[in-house]
C-alpha positions in Angstrom: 2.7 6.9 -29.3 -0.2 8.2 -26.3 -4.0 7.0 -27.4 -6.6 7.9 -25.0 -9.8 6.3 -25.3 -12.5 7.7 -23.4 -14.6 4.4 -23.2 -13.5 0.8 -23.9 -15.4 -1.0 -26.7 -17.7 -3.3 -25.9 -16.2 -6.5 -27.6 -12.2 -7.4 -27.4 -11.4 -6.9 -30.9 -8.5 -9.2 -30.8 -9.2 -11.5 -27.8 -11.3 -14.6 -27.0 -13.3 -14.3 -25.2 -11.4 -15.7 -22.6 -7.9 -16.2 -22.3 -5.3 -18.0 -20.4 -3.2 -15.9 -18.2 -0.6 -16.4 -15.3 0.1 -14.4 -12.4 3.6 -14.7 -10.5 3.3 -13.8 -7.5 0.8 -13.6 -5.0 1.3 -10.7 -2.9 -0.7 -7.5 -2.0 -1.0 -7.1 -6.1 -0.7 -10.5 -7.9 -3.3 -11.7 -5.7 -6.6 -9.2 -6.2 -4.9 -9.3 -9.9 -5.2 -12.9 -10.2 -9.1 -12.9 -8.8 -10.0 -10.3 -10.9 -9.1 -11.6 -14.2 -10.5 -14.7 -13.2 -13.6 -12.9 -12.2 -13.7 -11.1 -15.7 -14.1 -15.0 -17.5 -10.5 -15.3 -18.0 -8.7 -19.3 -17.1 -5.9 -17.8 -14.7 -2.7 -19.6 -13.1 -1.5 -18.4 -10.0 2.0 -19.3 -9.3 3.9 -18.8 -5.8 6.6 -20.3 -4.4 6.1 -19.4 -0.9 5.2 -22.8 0.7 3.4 -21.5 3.7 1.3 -18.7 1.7 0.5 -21.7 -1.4 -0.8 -23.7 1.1 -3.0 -21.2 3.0 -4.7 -20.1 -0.6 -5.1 -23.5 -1.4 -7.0 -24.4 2.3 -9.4 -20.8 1.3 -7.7 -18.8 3.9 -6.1 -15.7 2.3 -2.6 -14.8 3.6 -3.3 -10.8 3.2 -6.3 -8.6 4.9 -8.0 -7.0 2.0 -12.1 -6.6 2.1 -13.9 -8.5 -0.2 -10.6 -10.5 -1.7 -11.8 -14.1 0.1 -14.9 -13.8 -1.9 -13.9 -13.2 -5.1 -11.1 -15.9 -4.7 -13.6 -18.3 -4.0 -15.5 -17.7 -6.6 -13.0 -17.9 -9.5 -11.9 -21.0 -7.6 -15.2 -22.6 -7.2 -15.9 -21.8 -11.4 -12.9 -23.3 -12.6 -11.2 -20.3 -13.4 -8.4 -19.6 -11.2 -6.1 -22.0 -9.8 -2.6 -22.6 -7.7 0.7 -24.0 -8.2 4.0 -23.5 -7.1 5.2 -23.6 -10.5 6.4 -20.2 -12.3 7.3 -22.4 -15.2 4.4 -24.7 -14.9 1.9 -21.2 -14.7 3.4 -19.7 -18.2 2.1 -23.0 -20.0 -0.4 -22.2 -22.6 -0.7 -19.0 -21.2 -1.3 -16.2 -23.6 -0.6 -13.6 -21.1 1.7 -13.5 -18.0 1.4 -10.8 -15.7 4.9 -10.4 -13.4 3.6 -9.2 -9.4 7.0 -10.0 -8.2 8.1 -7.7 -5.2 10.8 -4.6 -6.2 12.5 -3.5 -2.7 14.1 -0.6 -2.4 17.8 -0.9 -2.7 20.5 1.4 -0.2 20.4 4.1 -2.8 16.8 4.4 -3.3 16.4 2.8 -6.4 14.4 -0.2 -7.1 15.9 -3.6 -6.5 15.0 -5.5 -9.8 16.5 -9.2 -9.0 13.4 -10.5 -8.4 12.3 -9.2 -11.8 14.9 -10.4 -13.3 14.6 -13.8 -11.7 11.1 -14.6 -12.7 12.1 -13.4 -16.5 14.9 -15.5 -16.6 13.2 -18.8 -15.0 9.8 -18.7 -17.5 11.7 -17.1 -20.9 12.4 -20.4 -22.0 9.1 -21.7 -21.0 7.0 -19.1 -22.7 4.6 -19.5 -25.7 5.0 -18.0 -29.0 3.8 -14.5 -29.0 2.9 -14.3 -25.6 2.4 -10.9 -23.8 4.6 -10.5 -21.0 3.3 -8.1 -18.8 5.4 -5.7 -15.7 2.8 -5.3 -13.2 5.6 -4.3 -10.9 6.1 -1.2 -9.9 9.3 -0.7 -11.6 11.8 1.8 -13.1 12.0 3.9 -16.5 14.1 0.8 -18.8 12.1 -2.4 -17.2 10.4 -3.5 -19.6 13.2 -3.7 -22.1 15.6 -5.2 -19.5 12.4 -8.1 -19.2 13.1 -8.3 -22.8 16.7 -8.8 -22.7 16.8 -11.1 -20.0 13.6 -13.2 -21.7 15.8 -12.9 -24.9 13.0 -14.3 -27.0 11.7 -12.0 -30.3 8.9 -13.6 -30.5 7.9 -13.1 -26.9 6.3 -9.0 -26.7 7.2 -7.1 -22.7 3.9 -4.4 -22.1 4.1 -2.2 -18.9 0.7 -1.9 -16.8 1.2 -0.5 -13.5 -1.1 -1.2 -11.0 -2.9 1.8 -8.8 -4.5 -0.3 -6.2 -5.0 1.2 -3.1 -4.6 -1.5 0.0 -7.4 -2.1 2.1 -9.6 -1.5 -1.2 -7.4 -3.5 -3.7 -10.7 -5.3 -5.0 -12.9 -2.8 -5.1 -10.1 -0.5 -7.1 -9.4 -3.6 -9.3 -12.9 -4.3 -10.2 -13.1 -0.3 -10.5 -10.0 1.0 -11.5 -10.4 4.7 -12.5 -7.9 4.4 -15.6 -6.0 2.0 -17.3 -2.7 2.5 -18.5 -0.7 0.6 -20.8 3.1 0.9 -22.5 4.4 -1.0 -25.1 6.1 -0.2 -28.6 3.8 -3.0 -30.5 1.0 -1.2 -30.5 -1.6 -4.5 -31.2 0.0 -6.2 -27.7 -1.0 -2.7 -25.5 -4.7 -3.5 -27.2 -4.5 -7.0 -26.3 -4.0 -5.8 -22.7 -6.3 -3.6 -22.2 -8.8 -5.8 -23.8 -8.3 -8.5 -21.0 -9.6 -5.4 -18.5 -12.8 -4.7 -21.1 -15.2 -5.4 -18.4 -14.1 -2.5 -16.0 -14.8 0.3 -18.9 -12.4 2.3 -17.5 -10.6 4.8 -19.6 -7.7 3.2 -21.5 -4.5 5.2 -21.7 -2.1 3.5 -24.6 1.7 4.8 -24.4 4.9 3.5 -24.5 6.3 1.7 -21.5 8.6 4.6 -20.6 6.1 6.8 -20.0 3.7 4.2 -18.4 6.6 3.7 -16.3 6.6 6.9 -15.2 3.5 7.5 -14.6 2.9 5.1 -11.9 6.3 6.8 -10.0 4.7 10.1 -11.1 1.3 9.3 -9.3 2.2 7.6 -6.3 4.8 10.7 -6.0 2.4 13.2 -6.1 0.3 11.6 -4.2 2.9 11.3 -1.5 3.4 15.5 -2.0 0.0 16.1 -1.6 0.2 14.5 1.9 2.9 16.4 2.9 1.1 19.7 2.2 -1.5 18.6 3.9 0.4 17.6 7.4 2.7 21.2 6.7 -1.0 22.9 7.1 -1.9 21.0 10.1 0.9 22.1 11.8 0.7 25.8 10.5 -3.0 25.6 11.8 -1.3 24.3 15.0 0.1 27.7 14.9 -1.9 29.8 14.3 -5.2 28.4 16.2 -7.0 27.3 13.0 -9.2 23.9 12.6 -7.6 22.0 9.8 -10.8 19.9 9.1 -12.3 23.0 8.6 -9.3 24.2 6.3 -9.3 20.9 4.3 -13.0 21.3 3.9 -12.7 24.6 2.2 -10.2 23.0 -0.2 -11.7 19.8 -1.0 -14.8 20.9 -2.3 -12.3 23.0 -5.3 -12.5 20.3 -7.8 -9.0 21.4 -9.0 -8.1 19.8 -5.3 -10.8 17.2 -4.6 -11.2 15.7 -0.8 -9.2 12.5 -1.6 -5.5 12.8 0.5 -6.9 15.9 2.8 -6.4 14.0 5.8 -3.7 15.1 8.1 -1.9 12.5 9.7 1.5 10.5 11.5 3.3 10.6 8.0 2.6 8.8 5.3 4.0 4.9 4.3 3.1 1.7 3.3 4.6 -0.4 0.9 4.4 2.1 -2.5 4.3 5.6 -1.2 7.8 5.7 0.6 9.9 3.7 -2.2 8.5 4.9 -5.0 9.2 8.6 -4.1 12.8 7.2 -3.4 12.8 5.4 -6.7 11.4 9.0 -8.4 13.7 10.8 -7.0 16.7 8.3 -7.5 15.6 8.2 -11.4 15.4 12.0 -11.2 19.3 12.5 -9.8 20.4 9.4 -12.1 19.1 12.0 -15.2 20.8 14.7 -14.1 17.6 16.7 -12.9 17.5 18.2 -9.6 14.1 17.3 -8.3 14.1 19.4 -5.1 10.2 19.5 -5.1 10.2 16.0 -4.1 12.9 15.8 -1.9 11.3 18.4 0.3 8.3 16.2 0.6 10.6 13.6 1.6 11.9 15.6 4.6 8.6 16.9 5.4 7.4 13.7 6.3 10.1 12.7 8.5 9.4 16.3 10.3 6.1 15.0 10.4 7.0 11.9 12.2 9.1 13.9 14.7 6.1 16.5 15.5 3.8 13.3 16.6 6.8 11.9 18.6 7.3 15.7 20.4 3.3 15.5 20.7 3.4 12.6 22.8 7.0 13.5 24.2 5.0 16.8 25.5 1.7 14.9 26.6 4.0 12.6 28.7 5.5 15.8 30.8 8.7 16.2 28.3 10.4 12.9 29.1 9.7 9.3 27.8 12.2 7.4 30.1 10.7 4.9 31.9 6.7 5.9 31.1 4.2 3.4 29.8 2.6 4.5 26.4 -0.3 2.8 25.0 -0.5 2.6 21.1 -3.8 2.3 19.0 -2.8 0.5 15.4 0.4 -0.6 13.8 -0.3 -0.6 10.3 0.1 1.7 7.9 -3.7 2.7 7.4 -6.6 1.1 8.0 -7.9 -2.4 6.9 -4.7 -3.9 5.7 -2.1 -5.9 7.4 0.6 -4.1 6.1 3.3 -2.7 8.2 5.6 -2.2 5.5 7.4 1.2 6.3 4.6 2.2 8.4 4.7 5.4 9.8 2.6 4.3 12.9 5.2 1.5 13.6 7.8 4.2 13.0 6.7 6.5 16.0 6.0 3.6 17.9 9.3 2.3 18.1 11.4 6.1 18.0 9.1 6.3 21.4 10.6 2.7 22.5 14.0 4.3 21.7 13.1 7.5 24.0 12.9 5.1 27.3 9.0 4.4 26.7 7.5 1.1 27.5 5.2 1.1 24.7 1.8 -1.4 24.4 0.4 -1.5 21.2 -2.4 -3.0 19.7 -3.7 -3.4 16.2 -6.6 -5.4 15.1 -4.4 -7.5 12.8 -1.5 -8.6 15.3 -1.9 -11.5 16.4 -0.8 -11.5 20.3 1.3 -15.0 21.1 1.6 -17.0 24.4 5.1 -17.4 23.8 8.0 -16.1 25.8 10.7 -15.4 23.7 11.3 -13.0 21.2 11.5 -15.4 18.4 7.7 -15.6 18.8 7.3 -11.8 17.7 7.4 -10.7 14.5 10.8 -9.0 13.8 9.3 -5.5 12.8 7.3 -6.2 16.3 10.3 -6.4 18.7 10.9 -4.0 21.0 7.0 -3.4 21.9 4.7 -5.1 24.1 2.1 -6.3 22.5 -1.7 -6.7 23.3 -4.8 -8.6 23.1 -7.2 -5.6 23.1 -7.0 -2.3 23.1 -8.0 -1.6 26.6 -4.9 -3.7 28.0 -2.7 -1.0 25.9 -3.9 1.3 27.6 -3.1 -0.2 31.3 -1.3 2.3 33.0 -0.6 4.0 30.2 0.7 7.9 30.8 -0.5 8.6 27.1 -2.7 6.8 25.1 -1.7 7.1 20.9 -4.1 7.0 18.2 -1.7 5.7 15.2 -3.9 4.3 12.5 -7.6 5.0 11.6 -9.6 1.7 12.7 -13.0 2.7 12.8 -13.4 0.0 16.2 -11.1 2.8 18.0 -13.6 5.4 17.4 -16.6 3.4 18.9 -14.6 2.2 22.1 -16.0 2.5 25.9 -13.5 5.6 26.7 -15.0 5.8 30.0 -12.8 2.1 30.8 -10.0 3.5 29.1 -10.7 6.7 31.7 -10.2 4.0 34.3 -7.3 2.0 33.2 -4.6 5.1 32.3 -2.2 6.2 34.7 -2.9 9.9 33.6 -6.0 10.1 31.3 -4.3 11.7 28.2 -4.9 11.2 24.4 -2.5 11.9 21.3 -4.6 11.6 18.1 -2.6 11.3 15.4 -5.8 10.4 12.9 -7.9 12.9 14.2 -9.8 9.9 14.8 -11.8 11.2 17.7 -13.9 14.0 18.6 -12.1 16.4 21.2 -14.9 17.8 22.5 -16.4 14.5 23.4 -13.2 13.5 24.8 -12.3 16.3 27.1 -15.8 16.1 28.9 -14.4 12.6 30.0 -12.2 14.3 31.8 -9.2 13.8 29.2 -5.7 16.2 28.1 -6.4 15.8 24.1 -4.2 16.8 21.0 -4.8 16.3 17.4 -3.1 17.1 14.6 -3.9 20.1 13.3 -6.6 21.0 15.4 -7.4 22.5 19.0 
């Protein structure tokens, strides 16, 4: 069963026109999820059990970066329309549709640790209204939604897959603006019902069954992940050969069979979706018997990429790290987010730490504390010195590394960074700055991909 529909109707068909949803969870996607159905008129529950993060929503202070999201929050709050609890059990009441934003880690083998799934289905099955839509907005596995139904073990209660395909650091925007909809379900009118609480976005609808709405969220975020990897392979064959990969990716983009979107080379690529749903993919694709070789090389290619930045700075530093001072520009994984979740620039800061470099890092988003010990830092954080600004990283620093793609780095004084290195050096990993510019200071400069 695959409907597409090219434009969403104008009225639900089968909806109120508002309608009582909960949310568990309220992470990087429950969260915009939550505001955004509550911005679309529907009365939404937001449950999570996290003491810490409850309290911080509750107070207005949102316990993720993600632009526009305190705005939007406040506004379902202030209209009555979206609300807290701690409650998973207490959320599903009255509620016609509950959307699962649980977190699904990557186990030892790749695959996709479900228990937190399964947890959530298990605690609000009993709890659940007649005929309400439960809905995996997870990212999780080929089978999910029929193991939500077993463990729910209610036939009266209907399980509807609807990946999310938000992009951190413009979750909102993408949610507000998604550019498809898809939905998976084997009763047909509970995909409708769905889609029909998203009406506002009139974004194409895609109706399948939850397999293949399974997939395709692996499917996308794989490709996506492959696309990335090509790109950084050319970087380095431009490396080579003494070509200028922006001008390369320039030439591309403007195909429309390739588009500009993922043409930027870069440390690797990571996050929180990227790295473990490739693993998942590929888990899935070995589980089936299929030898998915495609993605595997992709897999390696980005840990190749990792090494070349690594070997870039290892080379900027005069072939040795042991015992030299490296400053690091950005810790997340991209740009406007505070996710560090398998990032790749935390990755080649800390295989520097393990080469013998002191390494200072900064990142808009790290908060730099007073304390001593290391039980102040962060877990992911230990091992690096950390700093207030981004002109103390670079204090005495033999190489200065540009990890993630803040805009602020690009705007920075370089002339006080000039003063502050021990050997005025630069390893762009973003292609971030302009080399030209840069070497007139009187900097050594290396990009990725370019001369």
């Amino acid at each position: 069963m695959t409907q597409r529909v090219a434009q969403r109707r104008n009225k639900r068909a089968n909806d109120p026109a508002s309608s009582a949803v909960a949310v568990i969870g309220a992470g990087y996607v429950g969260l915009p999820t939550a505001a955004t159905l509550a911005h679309f008129g529907h009365r939404v529950v937001l449950a999570e059990r996290d003491a810490a993060r409850l309290a911080a929503l509750r107070s207005g202070v949102m316990p993720i970066v993600e632009e526009g999201l305190n705005e939007l929050v406040a506004e379902g709050v202030d209209a009555g329309h979206l609300r807290f609890t701690a409650s998973a059990t207490e959320a599903v009441v009255g509620a016609g549709y509950v959307f699962l934003c649980v977190p699904t880690p990557q186990g030892d083998d790749g695959s996709a640790d479900l228990s937190y799934v399964e947890a959530a289905a298990k605690e609000i099955g009993p709890h659940l209204e007649h005929r309400a839509i439960v809905v995996n907005k997870s990212t999780v596995p080929v089978g999910s939604a029929t193991l939500v139904e077993q463990v729910i073990g209610r036939p009266d209660v209907r399980v509807v897959s609807n990946p999310e395909f938000l992009r951190e650091g413009s979750a909102v925007r993408d949610s507000l603006h998604p550019d498809r909809l898809v939905v998976g379900a084997d009763d047909a009118e509970a995909a409708a019902l769905v889609g029909n609480l998203f009406a506002s976005t009139g974004a194409p609808l895609i109706v399948t069954d939850a397999t293949t709405s399974e997939t395709i969220k692996y499917a996308s975020n794989a490709f996506l992940a492959t696309k990335l990897s090509y790109v950084n392979a050319v970087a380095g064959l431009c490396e080579e050969v003494g070509a200028d990969v922006r001008d390369v990716m320039l030439g591309m983009g403007y195909d429309k069979r390739i588009g500009f979107e993922f043409l930027r080379p870069g440390p690797g690529w990571g996050g929180s979706c990227l790295p473990k749903d490739t693993r998942a993919l590929l888990h899935m694709a070995e589980a089936a018997g299929y030898d998915f070789s495609l993605l595997a090389g992709a897999i390696a290619s980005n840990e190749q990429q990792l090494a070349r930045v690594v070997a870039k700075v290892e080379a900027a530093c005069g072939g040795a790290l042991e015992g030299v001072t490296v400053g690091v520009w950005g810790l997340t994984f991209k740009a406007n987010t505070d996710d560090r979740r398998d990032s790749p620039s935390l990755q080649v800061a800390h295989r520097l730490a393990a080469l013998g470099a002191t390494v200072r890092a900064f990142d808009p988003t790290v908060a730099v504390s007073t304390e001593a010990d290391d039980d102040a830092v962060p877990a992911d954080l230990v091992g690096l010195t950390l700093c207030a600004d981004p002109f103390e990283a670079a204090t005495g620093a033999r190489a200065l590394v540009v990890l993630t793609e803040w805009e602020e780095f690009r705007w920075l004084d370089l002339s006080t960074v000039l003063s502050v290195m021990a050997v005025p050096s630069i390893v762009d990993a973003r292609n971030l700055l302009d080399p030209a510019a840069v070497r007139r200071m009187g900097f050594a400069y290396s990009g990725i991909g370019r001369q």
